[in-house]
N, C-alpha and C positions, 0 to 999 in steps of 0.2 A: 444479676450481673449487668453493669453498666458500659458501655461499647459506645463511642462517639461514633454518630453519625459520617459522619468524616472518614473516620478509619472505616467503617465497615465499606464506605461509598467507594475507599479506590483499594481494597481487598474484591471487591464484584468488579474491576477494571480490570484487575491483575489477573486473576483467576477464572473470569469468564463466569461468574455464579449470580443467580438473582437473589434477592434481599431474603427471602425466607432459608436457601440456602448459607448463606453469608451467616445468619445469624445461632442457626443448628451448628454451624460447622467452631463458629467463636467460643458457643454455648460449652461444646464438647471438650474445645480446648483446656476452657476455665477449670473442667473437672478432668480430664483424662478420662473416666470409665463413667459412662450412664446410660438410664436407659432412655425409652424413647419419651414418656413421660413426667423423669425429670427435663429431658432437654426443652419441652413443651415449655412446662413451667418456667426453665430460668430463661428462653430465649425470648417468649411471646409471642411461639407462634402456633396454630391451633394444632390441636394433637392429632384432628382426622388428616393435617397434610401431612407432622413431623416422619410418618414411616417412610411416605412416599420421596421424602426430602434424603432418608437416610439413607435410602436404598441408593439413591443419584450419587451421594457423596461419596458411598463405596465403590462402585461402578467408577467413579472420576479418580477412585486413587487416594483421596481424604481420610477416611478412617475405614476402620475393619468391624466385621462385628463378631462378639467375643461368643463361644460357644456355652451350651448353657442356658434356664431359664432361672428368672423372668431374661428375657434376650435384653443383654447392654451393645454397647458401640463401642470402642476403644479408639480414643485419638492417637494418631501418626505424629512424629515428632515435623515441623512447619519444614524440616530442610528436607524433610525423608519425601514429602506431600510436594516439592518442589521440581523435584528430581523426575517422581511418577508422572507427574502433569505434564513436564516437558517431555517426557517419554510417549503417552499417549497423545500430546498434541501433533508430534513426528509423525507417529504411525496412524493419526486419523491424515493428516495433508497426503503422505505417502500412499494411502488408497484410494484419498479422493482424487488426489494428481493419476491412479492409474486409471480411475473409470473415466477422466474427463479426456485421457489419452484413449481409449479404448473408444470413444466414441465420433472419434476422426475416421474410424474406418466404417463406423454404422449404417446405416439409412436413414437414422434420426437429423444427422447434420446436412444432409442435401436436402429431407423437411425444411429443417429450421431454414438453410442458407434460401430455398426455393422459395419461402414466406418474405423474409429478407428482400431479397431480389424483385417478388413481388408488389411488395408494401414500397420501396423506394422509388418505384416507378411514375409513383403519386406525390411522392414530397416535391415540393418547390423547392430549390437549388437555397433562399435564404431560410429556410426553414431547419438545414443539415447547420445547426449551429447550438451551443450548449453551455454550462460553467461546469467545471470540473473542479472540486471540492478535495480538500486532502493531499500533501505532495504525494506519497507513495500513487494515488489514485491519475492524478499529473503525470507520472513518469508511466505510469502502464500507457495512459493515449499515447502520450509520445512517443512509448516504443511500436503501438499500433501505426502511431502514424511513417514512422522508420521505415516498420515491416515490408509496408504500400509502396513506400519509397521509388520511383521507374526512374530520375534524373536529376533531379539535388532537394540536397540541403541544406537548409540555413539554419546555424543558433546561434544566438546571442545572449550570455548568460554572465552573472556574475563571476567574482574570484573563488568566493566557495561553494556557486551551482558549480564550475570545472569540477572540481574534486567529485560530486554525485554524480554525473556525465558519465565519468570515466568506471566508477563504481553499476550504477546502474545501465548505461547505454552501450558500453564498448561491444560487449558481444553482435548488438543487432547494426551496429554502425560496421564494423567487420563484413559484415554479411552484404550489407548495402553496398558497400566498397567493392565487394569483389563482381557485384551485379555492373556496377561501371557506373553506380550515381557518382555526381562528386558533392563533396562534404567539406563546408566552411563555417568553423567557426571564430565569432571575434567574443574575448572576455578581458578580464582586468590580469597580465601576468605580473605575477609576485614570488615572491620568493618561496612561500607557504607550496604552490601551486604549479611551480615552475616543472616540477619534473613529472605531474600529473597532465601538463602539457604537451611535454617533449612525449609522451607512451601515445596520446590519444594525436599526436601529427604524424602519427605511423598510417591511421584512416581519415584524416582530416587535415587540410590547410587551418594554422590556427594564428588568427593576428592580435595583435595586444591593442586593446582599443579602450584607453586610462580616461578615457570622458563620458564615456557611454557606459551608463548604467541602466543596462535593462532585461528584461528578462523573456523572450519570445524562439517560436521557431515555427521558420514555413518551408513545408516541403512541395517539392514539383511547382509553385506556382500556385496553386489553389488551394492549398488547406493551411490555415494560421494558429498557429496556439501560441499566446501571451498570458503570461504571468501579471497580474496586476498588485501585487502585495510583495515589500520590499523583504527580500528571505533574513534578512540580518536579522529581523525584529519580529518577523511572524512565526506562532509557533508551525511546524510541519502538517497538524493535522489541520490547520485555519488556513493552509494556503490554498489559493482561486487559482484560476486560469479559468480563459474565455478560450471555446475553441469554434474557428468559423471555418464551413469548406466554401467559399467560393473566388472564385477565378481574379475578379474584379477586383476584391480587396488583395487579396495576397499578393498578386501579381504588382499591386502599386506600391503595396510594402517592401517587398526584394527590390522593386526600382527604386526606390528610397537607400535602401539598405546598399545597392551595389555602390552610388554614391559615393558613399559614407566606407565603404570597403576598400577603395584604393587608397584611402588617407591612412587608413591602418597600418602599423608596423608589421611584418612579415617577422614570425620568430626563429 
């Protein structure tokens, strides 16, 4: 059995499998019913792993194994294998979301936060700075930096960052709002974007600012995260942001920024 490299490379993307798996499980496909030592042979991969390989695949939901000696596998139809996977992906997040809940009320977390607390004591003020790799990875700081939030806001983001804002941010800008920070932001309004504006100026002042193309936000004065990759053209898993906590910088950034805030359109 011949399998492009290719294909099997974003089937182990898709389905979270590593290559000896990937290649058992293709193997299986080609035949519907085998055992472990034809898979061996058509997949090429050693026979002392393939049981250990078949056992994972059953366990993940992939195929069954048929009852009966010499023991076969039976492949799953690819939409049936689709279904299962996204079923046990749910219910694996859904228990790891309850033990990482459960361990807010532990003795582990005042551990860790009192190491924390600790360890921080010794960092130099330019040292609390980092790149943060990945958008979804981007919007989690940001929403850490939200959380922290004690008196404003500032973003400034493009026409289709607005539409992610309000998708990934609203809930924790809600919550900021009602603590009494205020929240300003300026982007490009458009027509695309307009009413994804008018929902997020319910917690935000939002201004239309058609020259300024950028992508940053500083919260309280001291902590800055910038975007340095243009989002139109970058894919979401390649995008950067720099993120700095100190006073000095941030603090010259929003006085730049305030500027540049009154020339803005009010929407």
């Amino acid at each position: 059995m011949i399998v492009k490299d290719e294909f099997l490379s974003r089937l182990r993307k898709i389905f979270d499998l590593n290559l000896y798996e990937v290649k058992v499980w293709t193997a299986l496909l080609s035949r519907g019913v085998s055992t472990a030592g034809e898979l061996s042979n058509i997949s090429d991969v050693p026979r002392s792993r393939t049981y250990d390989i078949l056992e994972t695949l059953e366990k993940k939901g992939f195929i069954v194994m048929k009852l009966g000696k010499p023991i076969k596998f039976v492949a799953l139809k690819p939409s049936e294998v689709i279904e299962r996977v996204k079923k046990n992906l749910v219910v694996d997040a859904q228990e790891k979301s309850k033990r990482l809940d459960k361990l807010k009320t532990e003795d582990i977390l005042e551990e860790l936060s009192g190491l924390f607390n600790e360890g921080v004591k010794f960092v130099e003020p330019a040292d609390l700075s980092g790149s943060v790799k990945g958008r979804q990875n981007v919007y989690n700081h940001l929403d850490m930096m939200i959380r922290d939030a004690q008196s404003t806001i500032t973003i400034v983001t493009t026409a289709n960052g607005l539409n992610r804002k309000l998708e990934a941010l609203m809930p924790v800008l809600e919550r900021a709002k009602k603590r009494g920070v205020t929240i300003r932001i300026a982007t490009q309004i458009t027509e695309e974007n307009k009413s994804v504006a008018k929902q997020l100026s319910k917690v935000a002042e939002i201004k239309h600012a058609p020259k300024m193309r950028a992508r940053f936000a500083i919260v309280d004065g001291n902590q800055l995260l910038f975007m340095i990759l243009d989002d139109d053209v970058v894919h979401p898993n390649y995008d950067v942001a720099i993120w700095l906590s100190t006073d000095f910088f941030a603090a010259a950034m929003e006085q730049l920024f305030e500027a540049a805030w009154k020339s803005f359109k009010t929407i």
